[in-house]
C-alpha positions in Angstrom: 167.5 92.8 152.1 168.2 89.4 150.2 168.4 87.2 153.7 167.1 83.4 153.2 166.2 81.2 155.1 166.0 77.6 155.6 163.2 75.9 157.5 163.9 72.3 157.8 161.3 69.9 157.9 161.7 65.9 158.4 158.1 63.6 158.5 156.3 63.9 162.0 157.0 68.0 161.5 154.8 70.2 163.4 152.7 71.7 160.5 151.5 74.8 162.0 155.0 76.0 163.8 156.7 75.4 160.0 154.3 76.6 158.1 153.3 79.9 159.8 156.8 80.5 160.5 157.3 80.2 156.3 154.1 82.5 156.2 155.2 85.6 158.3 159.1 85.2 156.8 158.0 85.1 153.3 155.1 88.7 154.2 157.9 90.2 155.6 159.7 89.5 152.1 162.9 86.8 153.8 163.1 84.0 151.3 162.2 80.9 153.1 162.9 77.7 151.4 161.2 74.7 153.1 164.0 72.2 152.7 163.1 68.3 153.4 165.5 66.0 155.1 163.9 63.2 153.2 162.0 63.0 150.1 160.6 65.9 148.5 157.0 64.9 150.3 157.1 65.3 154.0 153.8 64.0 156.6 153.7 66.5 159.7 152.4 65.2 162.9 148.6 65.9 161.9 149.0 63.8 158.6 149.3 67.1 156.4 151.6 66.5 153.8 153.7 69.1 151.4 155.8 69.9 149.0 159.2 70.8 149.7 161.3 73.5 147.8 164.4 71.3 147.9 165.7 68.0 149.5 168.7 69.0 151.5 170.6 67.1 149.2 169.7 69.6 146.5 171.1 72.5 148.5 174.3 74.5 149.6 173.9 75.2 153.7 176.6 78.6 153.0 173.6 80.1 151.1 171.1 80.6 154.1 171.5 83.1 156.7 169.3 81.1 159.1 167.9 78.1 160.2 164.5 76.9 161.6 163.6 73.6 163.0 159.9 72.8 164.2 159.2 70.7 166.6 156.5 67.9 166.6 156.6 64.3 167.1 158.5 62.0 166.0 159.6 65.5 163.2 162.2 66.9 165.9 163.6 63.7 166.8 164.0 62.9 163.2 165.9 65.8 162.9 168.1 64.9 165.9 169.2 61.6 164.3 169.8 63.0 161.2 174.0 63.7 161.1 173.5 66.3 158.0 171.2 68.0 160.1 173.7 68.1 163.3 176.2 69.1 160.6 174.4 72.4 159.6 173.6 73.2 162.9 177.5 73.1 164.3 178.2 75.0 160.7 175.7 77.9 161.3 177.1 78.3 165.2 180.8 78.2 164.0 179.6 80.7 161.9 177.6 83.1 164.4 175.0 82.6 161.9 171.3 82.7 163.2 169.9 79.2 164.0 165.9 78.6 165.1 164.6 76.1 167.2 160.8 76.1 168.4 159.2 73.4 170.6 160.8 70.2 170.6 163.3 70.8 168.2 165.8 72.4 170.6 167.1 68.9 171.4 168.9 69.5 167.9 171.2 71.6 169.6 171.6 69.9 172.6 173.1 67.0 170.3 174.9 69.7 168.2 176.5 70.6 171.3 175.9 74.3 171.0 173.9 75.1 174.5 175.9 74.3 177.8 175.6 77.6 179.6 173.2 78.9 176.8 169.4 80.3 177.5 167.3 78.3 176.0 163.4 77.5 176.0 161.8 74.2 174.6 158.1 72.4 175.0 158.1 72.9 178.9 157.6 69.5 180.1 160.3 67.3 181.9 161.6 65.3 179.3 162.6 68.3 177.3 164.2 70.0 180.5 166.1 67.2 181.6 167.4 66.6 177.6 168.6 70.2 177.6 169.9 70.4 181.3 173.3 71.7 180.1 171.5 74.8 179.1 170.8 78.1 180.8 167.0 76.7 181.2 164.3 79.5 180.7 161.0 78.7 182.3 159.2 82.0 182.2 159.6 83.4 178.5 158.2 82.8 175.1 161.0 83.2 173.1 164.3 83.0 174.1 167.3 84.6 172.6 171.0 84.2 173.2 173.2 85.4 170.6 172.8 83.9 167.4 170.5 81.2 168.8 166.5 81.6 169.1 163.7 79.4 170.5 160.8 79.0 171.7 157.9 76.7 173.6 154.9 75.3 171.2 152.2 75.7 168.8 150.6 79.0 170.2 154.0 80.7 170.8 154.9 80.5 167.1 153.3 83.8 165.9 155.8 85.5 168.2 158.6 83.2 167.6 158.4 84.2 163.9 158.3 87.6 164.1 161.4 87.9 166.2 162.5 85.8 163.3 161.5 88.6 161.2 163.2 91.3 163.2 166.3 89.2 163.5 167.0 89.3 159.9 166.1 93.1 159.7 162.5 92.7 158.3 159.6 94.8 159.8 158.0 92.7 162.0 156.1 96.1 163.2 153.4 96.4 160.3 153.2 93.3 159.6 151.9 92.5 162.7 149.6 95.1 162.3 148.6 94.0 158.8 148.1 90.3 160.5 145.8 91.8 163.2 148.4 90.3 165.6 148.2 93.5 167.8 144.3 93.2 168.0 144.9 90.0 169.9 143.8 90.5 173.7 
């Protein structure tokens, strides 16, 4: 399958919707670089801090098939005001390639200018509805996918949000949610 993936992370990252969304790609055998828009040391929101795979001045954009920005605060806005960021996000839609936005994040796009008239999901609170008002809003689903773009609302919608991921690229998001127990969830 080959398909890789970039998650990119900036300080103030949600940890648990980049990092569970790194865990599921890399079970379902998707390379998933974690790709810092900063240093090679990145704080989430929770003051967890990593190690990155690469800086994303160490790394060629054309190489990935995909895309994933987490939200978390101040993480997605960081990744809003950063132009390279805005760059590879207007580069993978010119390209029909897949980009990834969960919680906050989708305000990326909105700045990208890659949603008018596009369904779209974010954190559902007003601020993030009124920031993405050119958008086809969508109130009432988890994930949300129109054409090459996906997203998604939070923290607890990530396990879904990552498996469509998974299917996306053509992994088998099937047994590995049953090898995660995701299906036992009631």
């Amino acid at each position: 399958m080959n398909k890789k993936v970039a998650i990119l992370l900036a300080n103030g990252f949600e940890e648990g919707e980049a990092l569970l969304v790194v865990d599921i790609l890399r079970r379902g055998n998707i390379i998933c670089d974690i790709i810092s828009i900063g240093e090679e040391m990145v704080t989430g929101s929770h003051q967890i801090t990593i190690k990155s795979d690469y800086t994303i001045k160490e790394i060629k954009k054309d190489t990935y098939d995909m895309i994933v920005l987490p939200g978390g605060q101040p993480g997605a806005d960081n990744l809003r005001d950063e132009k390279e960021v805005i760059n590879w996000v207007k580069d993978f839609n010119e390209k029909k390639k897949w980009i990834a936005a969960i919680c906050a994040a989708p305000q990326v796009l909105e700045k990208a200018g890659i949603i008018t008239n596009r369904k779209v999901t974010s954190y559902p609170n007003e601020k993030y509805k009124e920031i993405l008002k050119k958008s086809n809003y969508v109130d009432d689903e988890i994930v949300v996918v129109d054409d090459n773009i996906i997203t998604s609302r939070g923290p607890a919608t990530t396990f879904p949000f990552a498996y469509m991921l998974l299917e996306k690229l053509g992994g088998d998001s099937k047994s590995l949610k049953k090898a995660m127990l995701y299906n036992d969830i009631k």
